[in-house]
N, C-alpha and C positions, 0 to 999 in steps of 0.2 A: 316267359317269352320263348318261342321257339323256329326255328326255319328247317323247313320241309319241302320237298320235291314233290308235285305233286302226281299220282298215280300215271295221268297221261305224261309224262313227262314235259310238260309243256314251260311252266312255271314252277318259280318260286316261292312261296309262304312264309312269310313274316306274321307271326300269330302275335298281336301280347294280347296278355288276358288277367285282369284281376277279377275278385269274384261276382264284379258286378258291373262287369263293361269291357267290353272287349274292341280291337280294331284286327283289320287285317292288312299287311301291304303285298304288294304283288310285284315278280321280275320273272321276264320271260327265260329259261333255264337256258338258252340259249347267246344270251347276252350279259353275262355273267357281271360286266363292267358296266351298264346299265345303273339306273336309280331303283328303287324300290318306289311304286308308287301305291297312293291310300285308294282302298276300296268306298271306303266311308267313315267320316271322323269320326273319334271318342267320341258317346255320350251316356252320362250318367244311365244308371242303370239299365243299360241295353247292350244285350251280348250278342254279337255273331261270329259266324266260322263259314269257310269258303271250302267248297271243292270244286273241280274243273271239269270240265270236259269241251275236247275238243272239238268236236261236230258234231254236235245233236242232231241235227235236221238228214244228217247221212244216215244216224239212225234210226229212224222213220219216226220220231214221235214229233216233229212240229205242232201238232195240237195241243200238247204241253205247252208249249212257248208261246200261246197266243198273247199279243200285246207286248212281248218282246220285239224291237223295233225288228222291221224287214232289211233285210241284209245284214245285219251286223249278228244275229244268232246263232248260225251257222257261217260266221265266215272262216275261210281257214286261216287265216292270222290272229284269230282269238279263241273261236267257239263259247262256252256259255259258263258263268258260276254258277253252281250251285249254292245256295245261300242258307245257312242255318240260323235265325234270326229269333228274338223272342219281343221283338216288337209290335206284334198281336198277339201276346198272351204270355206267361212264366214255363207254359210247356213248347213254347219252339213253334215256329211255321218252316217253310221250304218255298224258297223263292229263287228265281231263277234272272240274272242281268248277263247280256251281253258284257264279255271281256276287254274288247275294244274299249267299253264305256260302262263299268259296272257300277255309276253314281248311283245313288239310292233311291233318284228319281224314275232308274228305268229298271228297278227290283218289281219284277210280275210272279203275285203267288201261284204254288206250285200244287202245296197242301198246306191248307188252312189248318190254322191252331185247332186243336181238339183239346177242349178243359182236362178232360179225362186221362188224355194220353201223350205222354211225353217222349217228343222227338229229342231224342242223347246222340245222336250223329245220323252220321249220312257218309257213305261210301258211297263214292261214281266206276262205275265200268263201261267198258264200249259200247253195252247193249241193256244194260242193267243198273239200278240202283239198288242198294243195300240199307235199308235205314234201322237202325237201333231204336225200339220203342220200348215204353214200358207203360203198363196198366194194370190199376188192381192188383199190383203188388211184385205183377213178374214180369221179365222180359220177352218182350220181343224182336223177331228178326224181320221186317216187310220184303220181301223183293219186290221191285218198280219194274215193268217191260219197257223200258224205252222204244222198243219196235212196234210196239201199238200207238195207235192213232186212238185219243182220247180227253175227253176237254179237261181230265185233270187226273192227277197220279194215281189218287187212291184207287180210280178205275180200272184201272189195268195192273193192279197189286195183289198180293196174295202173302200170308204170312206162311213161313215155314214153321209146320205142327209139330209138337211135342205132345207124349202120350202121361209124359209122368205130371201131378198134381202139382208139386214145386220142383224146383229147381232155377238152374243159373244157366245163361247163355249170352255170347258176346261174341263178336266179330275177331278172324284172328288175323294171322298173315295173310296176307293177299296182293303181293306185289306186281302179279299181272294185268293188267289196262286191259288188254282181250279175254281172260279168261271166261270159260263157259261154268263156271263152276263157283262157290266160297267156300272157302274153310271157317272154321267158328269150332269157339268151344264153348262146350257142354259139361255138366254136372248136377248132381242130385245127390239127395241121402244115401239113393241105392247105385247112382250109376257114377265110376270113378270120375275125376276131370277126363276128359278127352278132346282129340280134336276132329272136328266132323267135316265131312263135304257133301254137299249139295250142288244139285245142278241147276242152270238156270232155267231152264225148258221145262215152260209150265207143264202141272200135271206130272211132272216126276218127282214127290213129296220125299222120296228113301232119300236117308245118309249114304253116301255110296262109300265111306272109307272110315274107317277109326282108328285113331294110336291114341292110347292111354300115354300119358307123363311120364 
């Protein structure tokens, strides 16, 4: 079990999670005195995890959220979950419910299960999503443009490339909600741990910063 502030600062996160089902409950950070309420009950064998964000639709990607109800996707007393769910498949989908009303009835996919490759989180930013995949053995990073207009994520994604054959990479601090940038770290046999930055602006593939540990 854990409770977490989410990146937009908006809410609350009540996670509990055994190794084969999980809930979430939700309180808006601002109402501290407030209940905590369920996004979607316990059930057997089905895990999810929640991120936030607070106005999609400012950030130009509405096309993403098609069949997210109108008005409630972008409003500003909620904006939208992001939903990490593996109830199409053992590798995770990404679905996306209005926060007003995040029942499981108005969970619209974002990106569809892929057998092969395994969604391991989902970072939200103001312009950007961050997702953790892995395939074939190794990690990956996706960025999402939430500024593009497009009928679903993968289209408008790009993984950030590494050159070495193996190695490790994971998402690190990133406690800014606006930032145009991530940090993550990095390792290989030949290259120490480190912590990298990347920007969001497609087409600029370099690490812009390194500290080794």
């Amino acid at each position: 079990m854990k409770v977490e502030r989410t990146r937009s600062e908006t809410f609350l996160l009540l996670t509990i999670a055994s190794h084969t089902a999980s809930e979430v409950r939700y309180l808006r950070a601002d109402q501290p005195g407030g209940e905590f309420r369920l996004i979607a009950p316990r059930e057997d064998n089905h895990e999810y995890y929640a991120e936030h964000h607070p106005n999609p639709l400012a950030a130009g990607h509405a096309g993403l959220l098609t069949g997210v109800p109108t008005g409630l996707a972008g409003s500003s007393d909620g904006g939208v979950f992001y939903i990490r769910t593996n109830s199409g498949g053992r590798t995770f989908r990404l679905m996306a419910a209005p926060a007003t009303d995040p029942r499981r009835e108005f969970w619209r996919e974002i990106i569809p299960n892929r057998p092969e490759v395994m969604l391991a989180a989902v970072e939200a930013f103001q312009t950007h999503l961050v997702l953790s995949e892995r395939e074939g053995g190794l990690p990956y990073l996706r960025i999402v443009d939430l500024t593009a207009s497009a009928p679903n994520a993968l289209a408008v994604s790009r993984h950030i490339e590494f050159t070495e054959p193996a190695y490790n990479a994971s998402v690190g601090e990133n406690p800014e909600f606006s930032a145009s940038h991530v940090r993550f770290q990095y390792e290989s046999f030949v290259t120490p741990r480190s912590v990298l930055t990347t920007t969001f602006a497609r087409g600029n593939e370099a690490c812009g910063s390194s500290s080794p540990f």
